[in-house]
FITORVEX-682391 format. One record per residue: x, y, z of N, C-alpha, C in turn; residue in one letter. Coordinates in steps of 0.2 Angstrom, whole numbers, plus 5000, padded with zeros to 4 digits. Each point is the difference from the previous one (the first is absolute). Layout:
<kedrens>
XYZXYZXYZA...
</kedrens>
This chain:
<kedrens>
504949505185500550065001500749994996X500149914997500850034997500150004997X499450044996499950024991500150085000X500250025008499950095000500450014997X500150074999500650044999500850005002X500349944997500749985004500450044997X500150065003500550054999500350025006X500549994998500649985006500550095000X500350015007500250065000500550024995X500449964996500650034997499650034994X499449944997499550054995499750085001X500049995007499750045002500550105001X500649975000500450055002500350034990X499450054999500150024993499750095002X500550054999500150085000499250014997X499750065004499450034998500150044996X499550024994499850054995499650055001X499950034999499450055000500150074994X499550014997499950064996499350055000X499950054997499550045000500050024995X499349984998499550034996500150094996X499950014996500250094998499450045002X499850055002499450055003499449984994X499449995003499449984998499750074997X499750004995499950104995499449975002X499550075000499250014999499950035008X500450015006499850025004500450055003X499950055003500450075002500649985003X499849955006500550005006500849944998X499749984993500549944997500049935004X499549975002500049955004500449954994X500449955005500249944995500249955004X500149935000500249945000500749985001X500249995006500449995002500349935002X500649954996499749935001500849975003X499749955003500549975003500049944997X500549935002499949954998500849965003X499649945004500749975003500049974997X500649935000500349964996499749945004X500349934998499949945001499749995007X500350045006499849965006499550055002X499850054995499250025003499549984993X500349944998499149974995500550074992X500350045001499950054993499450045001X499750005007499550065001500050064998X499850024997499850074999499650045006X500150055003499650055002500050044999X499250064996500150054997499850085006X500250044999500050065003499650044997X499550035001499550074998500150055002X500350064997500450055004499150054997X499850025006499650064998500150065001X499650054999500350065004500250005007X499750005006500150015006500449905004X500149964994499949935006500349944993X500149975004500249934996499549945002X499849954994499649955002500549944997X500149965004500449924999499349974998X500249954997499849924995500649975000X499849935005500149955004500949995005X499949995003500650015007500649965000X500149934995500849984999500149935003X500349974998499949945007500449995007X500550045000500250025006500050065004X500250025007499950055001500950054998X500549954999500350044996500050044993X499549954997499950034991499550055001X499950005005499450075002500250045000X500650015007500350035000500350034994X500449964996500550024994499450054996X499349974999499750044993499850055004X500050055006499850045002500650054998X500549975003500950025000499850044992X499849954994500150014996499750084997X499349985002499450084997500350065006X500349995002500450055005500550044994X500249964997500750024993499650054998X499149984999499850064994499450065005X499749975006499550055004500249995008X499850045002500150015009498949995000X499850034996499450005002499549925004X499550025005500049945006499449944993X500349935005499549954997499650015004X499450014996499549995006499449934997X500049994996499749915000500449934997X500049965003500449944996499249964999X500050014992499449924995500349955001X499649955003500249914999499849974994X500149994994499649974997499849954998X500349955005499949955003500149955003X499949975003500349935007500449974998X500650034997500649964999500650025006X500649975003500650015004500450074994X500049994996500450064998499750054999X499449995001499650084999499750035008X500149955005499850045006500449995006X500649964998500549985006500250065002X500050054995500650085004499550055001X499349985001499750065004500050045005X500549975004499850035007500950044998X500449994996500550074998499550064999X499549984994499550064997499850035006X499849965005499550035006500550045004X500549975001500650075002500250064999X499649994993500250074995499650045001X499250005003499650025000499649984996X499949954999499549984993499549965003X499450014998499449975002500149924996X499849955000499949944997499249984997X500149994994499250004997500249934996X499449985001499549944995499649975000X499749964996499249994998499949935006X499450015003499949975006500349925001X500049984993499949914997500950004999X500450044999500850015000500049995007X499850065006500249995008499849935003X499449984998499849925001500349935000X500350044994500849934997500549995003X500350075001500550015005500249965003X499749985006500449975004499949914999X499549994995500349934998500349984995X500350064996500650014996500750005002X500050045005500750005005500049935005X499449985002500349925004500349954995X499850004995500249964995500850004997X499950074999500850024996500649995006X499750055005500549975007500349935001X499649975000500049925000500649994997X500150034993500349974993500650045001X500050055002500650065000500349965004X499849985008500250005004500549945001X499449944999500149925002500249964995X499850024994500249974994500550034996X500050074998500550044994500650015006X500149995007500350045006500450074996X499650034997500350075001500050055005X499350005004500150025006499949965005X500350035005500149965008499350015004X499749975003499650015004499850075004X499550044997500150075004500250054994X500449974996500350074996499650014995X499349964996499550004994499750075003X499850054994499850045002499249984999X499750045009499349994999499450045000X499549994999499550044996499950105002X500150024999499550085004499350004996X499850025006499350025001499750034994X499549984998499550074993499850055000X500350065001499550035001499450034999X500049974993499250034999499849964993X499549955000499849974993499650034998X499749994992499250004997500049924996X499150014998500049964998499950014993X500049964993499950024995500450054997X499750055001500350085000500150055001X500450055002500350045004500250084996X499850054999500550065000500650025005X500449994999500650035006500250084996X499850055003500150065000500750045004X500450034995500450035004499950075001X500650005003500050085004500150064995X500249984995499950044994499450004995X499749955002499249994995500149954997X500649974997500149964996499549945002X499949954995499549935004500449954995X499949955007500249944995499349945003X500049984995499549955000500249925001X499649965007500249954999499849954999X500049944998499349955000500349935001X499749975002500149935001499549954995X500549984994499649974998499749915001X499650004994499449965003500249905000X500650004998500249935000500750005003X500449965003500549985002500550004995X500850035001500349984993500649975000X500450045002500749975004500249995004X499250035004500149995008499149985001X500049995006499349995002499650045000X500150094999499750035001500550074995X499750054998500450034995499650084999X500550055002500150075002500150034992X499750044995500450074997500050045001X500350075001499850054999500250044994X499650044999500050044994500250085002X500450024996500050105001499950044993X499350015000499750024993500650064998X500150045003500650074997500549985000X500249964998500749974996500149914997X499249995002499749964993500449915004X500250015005500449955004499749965004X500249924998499749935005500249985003X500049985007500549945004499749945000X500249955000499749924996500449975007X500650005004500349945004500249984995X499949934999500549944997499449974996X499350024998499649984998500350024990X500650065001500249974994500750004999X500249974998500849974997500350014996X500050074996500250014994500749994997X500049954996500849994998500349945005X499849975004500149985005499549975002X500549915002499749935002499350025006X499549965002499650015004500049975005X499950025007500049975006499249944999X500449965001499249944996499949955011X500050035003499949965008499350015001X499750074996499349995005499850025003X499450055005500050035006499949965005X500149995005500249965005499350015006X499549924999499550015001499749945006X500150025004500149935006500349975001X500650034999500749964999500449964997X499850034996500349954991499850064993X500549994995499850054997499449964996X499850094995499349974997500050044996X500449994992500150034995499349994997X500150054998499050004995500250064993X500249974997500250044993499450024994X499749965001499350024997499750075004X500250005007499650065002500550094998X500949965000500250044998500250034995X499549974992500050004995499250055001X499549995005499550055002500250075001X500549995004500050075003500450034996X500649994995500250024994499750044995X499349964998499550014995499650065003X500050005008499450045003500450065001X500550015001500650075000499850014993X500349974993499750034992499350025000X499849995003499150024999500050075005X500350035006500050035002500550054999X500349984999500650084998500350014994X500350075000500249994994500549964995X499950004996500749954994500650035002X500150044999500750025000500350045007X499649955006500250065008500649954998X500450025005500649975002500149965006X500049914998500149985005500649985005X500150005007500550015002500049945003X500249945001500149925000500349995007X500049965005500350005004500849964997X499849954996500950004996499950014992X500550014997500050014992500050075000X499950024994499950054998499450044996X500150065001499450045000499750014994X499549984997499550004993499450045001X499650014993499550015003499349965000X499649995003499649985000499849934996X499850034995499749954994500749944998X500450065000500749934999500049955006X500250045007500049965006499549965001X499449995001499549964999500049944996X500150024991500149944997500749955001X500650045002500349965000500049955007X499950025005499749955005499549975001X499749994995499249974998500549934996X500450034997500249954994500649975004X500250035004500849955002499449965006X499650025004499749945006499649964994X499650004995499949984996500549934997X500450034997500649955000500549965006X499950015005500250005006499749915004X499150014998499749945000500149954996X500150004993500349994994500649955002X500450045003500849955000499949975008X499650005004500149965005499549965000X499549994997499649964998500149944994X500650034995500249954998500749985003X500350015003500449985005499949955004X499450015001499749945007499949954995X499549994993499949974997500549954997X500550034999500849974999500349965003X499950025006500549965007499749955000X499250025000499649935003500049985007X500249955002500049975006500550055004X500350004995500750065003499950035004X499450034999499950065000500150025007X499849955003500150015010500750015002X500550014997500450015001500350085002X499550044996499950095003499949995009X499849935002499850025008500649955002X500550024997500549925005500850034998X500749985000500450035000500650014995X499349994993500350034993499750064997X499650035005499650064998500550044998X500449995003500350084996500549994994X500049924998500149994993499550054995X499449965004499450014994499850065002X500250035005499650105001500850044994X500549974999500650004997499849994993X499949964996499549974993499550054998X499550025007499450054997500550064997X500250005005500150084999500550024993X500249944996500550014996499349994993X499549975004499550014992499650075000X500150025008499550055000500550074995X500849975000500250064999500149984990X500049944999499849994993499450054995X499649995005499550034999499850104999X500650015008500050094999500750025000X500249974995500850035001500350065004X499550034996500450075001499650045009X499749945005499750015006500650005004X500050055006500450025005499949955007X500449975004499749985006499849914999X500649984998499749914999499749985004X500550005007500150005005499349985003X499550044999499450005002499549954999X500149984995499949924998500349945005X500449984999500449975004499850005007X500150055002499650005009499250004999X499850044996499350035004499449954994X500249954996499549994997499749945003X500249985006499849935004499150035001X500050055001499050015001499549984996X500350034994499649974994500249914996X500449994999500349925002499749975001X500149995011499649965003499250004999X499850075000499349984999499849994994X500449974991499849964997500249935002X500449985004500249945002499449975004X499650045004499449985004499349994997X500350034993499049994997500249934994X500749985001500149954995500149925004X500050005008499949955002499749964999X
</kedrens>
């Protein structure tokens, strides 16, 4: 555990942003994408808002229950109209800690059966590390799970009140997390990915958290990248849980190519240090989590988000450090 996330609260204390997308053309009622995104002490999450005719559909919930709050606060600035589903799109703390604001709102909570199954051994884990280790919250004060209301498996139509459909699916490999949600809205040609993509911006490299320890499998989210281009269209527009929004055929290869080079520099890292190298598990790590991150920015200069190196590449690290013993 003391390779987690050691982000302390003055890191933490950085002004939220939020913007919104311009009206989505091709459809009568003008649905469009409404986007929030907090700063450092919620991860730079993004949350996207689906304004339909009759109703608003959220894509993923914040990591606290006050950045909930704040991106509600915020699509409030552009609609009154009710949420009535929050998407998880996957078992990560920043994407389901603020669901139970959603629930307050009226919003039903939907995801793929294998995300509600994570759940709770996602938050025993993170709890731990908030709690005991990172002490940024006090005993009692971590926000905890709300209930799902309603999973599928594979694949799902979610139909709204106006007729619109958004398609969901859960595809077939693990990526950034252990288990991984898109949806798709064929009438304005738009993707929800979570944090399966990073565009312009460093990647969360921890791994889904899989019996209590992470479990980074980059080959499978080099799968599911390739398995989104084989199903949708080139030019949909993908909506990222951080970075920025491309479309498709760009967003794919460039996170094919940055995890691609991602393995590249921590593999010969390890190879460098040599014996050294056990030192990522003792109390120069944040040297050498400090090093990576300055090769990883050699490499993407112009990438947003060091920072995410630094803390979050201990998943994929350690589990080269364990096949090198």
């Amino acid at each position: 555990m003391k390779n987690l996330i050691n982000v302390s609260l003055a890191m933490m204390a950085i002004s939220v942003s939020g913007c919104a997308m311009a009206p989505a053309k091709g459809i009568a009622h003008k649905g469009r994408i409404i986007e929030y995104k907090s700063g450092q002490e919620g991860f730079d999450t993004r949350t996207f808002f689906y304004e339909a005719e009759n109703e608003v559909v959220a894509f993923d919930a914040q990591f606290t229950l006050e950045l909930a709050k704040k991106s509600i606060a915020h699509l409030r600035t552009f609609t009154n109209k009710p949420i009535s589903w929050l998407v998880i799109t996957h078992p990560n703390p920043d994407k389901f800690n603020g669901a139970s604001v959603f629930k307050d709102e009226g919003a039903k909570i939907l995801s793929s059966k294998h995300t509600a199954d994570a759940i709770p051994g996602v938050h025993a884990y993170k709890e731990y590390y908030f709690v005991e280790i990172a002490k940024m919250f006090k005993k009692g004060e971590y926000p905890q799970p709300s209930p799902i209301d309603q999973t599928f498996e594979e694949k799902m139509d979610l139909v709204l009140r106006g007729g619109e459909r958004i398609e969901l699916r859960e595809l077939s490999q693990p990526g950034v997390s252990s288990t991984q949600t898109v949806a798709y809205i064929d009438s304005i040609n738009a993707l929800f990915v979570g944090d399966l993509v990073h565009n312009k911006a460093h990647a969360w490299l921890e791994g889904g958290i899989v019996n209590g320890k992470p479990t980074p499998t980059i080959e499978g989210w080099i799968s599911d990248l390739t398995e989104l281009a084989s199903i949708y269209p080139a030019q949909a527009a993908v909506y990222g849980g951080r970075g920025v929004t491309a479309d498709l055929q760009t967003s794919a290869q460039s996170q094919i190519k940055y995890l691609q080079a991602a393995v590249q520099i921590i593999d010969s890292d390890l190879k460098q240090l040599g014996a050294k190298a056990k030192d990522f598990s003792g109390p120069k790590a944040g040297v050498l989590y400090k090093s990576l991150a300055e090769q990883f920015h050699e490499k993407f200069p112009d990438y947003d988000l060091a920072y995410m190196i630094e803390y979050g590449a201990y998943g994929l690290v350690q589990s080269k450090m364990q096949k090198i013993k």
